[in-house]
N, C-alpha and C positions, 0 to 999 in steps of 0.2 A: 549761376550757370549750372546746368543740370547735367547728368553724363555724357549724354549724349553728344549733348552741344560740346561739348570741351572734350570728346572724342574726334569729333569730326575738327576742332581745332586745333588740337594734336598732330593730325595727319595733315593738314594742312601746313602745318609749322614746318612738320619733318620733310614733307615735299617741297617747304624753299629753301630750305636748306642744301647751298650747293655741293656740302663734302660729304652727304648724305645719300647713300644709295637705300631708299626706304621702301624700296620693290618687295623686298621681304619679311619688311617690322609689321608686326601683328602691336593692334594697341584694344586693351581695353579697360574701362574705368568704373570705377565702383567706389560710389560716394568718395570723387577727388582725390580717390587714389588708384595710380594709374600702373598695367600693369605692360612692360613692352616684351615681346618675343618674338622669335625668329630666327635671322639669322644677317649677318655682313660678310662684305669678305675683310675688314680687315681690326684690329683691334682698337684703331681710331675713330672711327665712323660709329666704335658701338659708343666709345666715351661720350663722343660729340651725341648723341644719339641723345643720352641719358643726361645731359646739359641743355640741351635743347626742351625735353619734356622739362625742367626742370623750372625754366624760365617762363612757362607758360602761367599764365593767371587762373588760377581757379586750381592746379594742382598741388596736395595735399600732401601726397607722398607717390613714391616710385620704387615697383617692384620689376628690378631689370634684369629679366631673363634671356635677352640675347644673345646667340653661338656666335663667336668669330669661325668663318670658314671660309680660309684662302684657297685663292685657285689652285690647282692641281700644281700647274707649273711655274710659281709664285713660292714655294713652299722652299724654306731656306733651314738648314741643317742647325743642330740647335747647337755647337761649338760657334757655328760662322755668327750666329745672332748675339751668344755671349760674348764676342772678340767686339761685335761692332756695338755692344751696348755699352762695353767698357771704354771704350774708344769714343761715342758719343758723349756719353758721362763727363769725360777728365776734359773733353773741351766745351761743355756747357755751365760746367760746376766750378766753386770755386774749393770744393772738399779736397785735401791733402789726397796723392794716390794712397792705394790699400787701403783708403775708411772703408770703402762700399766694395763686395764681395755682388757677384751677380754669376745665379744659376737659372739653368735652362733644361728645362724638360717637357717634350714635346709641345716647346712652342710658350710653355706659360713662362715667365720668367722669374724668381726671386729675389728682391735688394734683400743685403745684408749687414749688418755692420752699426757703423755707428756715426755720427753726425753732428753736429752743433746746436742748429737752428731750424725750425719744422720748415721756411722755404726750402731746404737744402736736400728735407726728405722730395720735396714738392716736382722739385727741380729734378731732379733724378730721376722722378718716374715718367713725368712728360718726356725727358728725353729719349727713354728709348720705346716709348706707343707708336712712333711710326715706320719703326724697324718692320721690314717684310722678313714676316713668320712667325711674328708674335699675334698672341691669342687671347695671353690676357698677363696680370701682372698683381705679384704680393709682395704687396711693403712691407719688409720687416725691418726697415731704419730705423734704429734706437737713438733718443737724445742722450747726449750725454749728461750726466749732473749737472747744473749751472749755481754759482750762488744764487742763492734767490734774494730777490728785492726786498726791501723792506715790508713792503704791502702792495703784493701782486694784487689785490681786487680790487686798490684803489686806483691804481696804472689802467686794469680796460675798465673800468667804469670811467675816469676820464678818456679814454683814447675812443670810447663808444661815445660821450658826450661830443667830444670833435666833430665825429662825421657826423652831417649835412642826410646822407640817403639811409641814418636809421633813427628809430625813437626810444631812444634808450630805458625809457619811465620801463617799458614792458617786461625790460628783461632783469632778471634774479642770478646774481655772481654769487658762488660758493666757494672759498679755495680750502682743501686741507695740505696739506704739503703743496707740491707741485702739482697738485690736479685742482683742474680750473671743472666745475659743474655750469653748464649755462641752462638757467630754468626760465620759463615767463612764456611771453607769445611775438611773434612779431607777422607782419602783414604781407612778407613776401622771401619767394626763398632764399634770394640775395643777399637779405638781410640777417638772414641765417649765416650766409655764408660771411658779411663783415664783418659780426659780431664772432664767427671762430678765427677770424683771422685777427683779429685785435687782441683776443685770450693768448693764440701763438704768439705775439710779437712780443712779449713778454718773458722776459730774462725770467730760469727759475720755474717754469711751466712744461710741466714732463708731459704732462696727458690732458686735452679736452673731453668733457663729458659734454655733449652737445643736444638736448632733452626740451630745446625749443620748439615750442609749436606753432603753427601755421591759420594764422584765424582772420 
């Protein structure tokens, strides 16, 4: 598929997209990598935005440069947005109160703290994307130590053998301590994405290095 063509199916993608207001995303693509800008009004619509292009076939990579900009009268004080993000948190998480620390300044938010398990980082940023007045969001959730397994690379190399929706031949597991490197190729970006989440699910794995490529 050539730019063009997988521009014009991009914007198509984004326009059935029903939680998508794509009135304002600018898309342009250069050798299969797509570049999105503009603007939303809200900080969910740009995620979903940038999961959408992501899913599409023939794209390579995504450089996403969307503004969140809420309505004038839509705009929520950045104390009200920390009370309800903590508030969302301790009833969607199962994390002990006081792990996560969350700051707010003009709208972007910050986690902080510390955590068990990379869902738990996961978990806590979904929950508060669809807080009205946020903009955007940095996770700075740290794992805690974990013992480490005996042999973290042979855990996701069998747990990538398990699943059915990847090819595991492709991909190249490194670990040195607790950092998992994932090298090789695989055929879609999904596949990118079960292959990191198989590296997380693994007791002992502080850091994914995720260096796969899309062929």
């Amino acid at each position: 598929m050539n730019d063009l063509s997988l521009r014009n199916t991009i914007l198509d993608e984004l326009d059935f997209q029903p939680d998508i207001d794509a009135a304002h995303i600018g898309v342009s693509v250069d050798n299969g990598v797509v570049t999105l800008s503009g603007f939303v009004k809200t900080y969910v619509q740009k995620v979903n935005a940038e999961r959408a292009v992501k899913a599409v076939r023939g794209v390579r990579g995504v450089a996403e440069e969307i503004e969140v900009r809420p309505d004038k009268d839509a705009g929520t004080a950045d104390d009200t947005i920390a009370k309800r993000a903590l508030s969302i948190i301790a009833w969607r998480s199962d994390t002990p109160e006081g792990d996560i620390k969350v700051v707010v300044q003009k709208g972007w938010v910050t986690l902080e703290g510390q955590v068990d398990w990379q869902y738990q980082r996961e978990v806590a940023e979904s929950a508060v994307r669809k807080l009205s007045g946020v903009v955007g969001i940095n996770n700075h959730l740290l794992l805690r130590t974990k013992v480490k397994v005996v042999d973290i690379q042979q855990s996701i190399e069998d747990a990538l053998k398990r699943n059915a929706e990847i090819d595991a031949k492709g991909i190249h597991i490194k670990v040195e301590g607790g950092v998992v490197k994932l090298e090789g190729k695989v055929h879609f970006w999904h596949e990118r994405q079960i292959a990191e989440r198989a590296a997380w699910s693994v007791p002992g794995v502080s850091k994914v290095d995720d260096q796969l490529l899309i062929a």
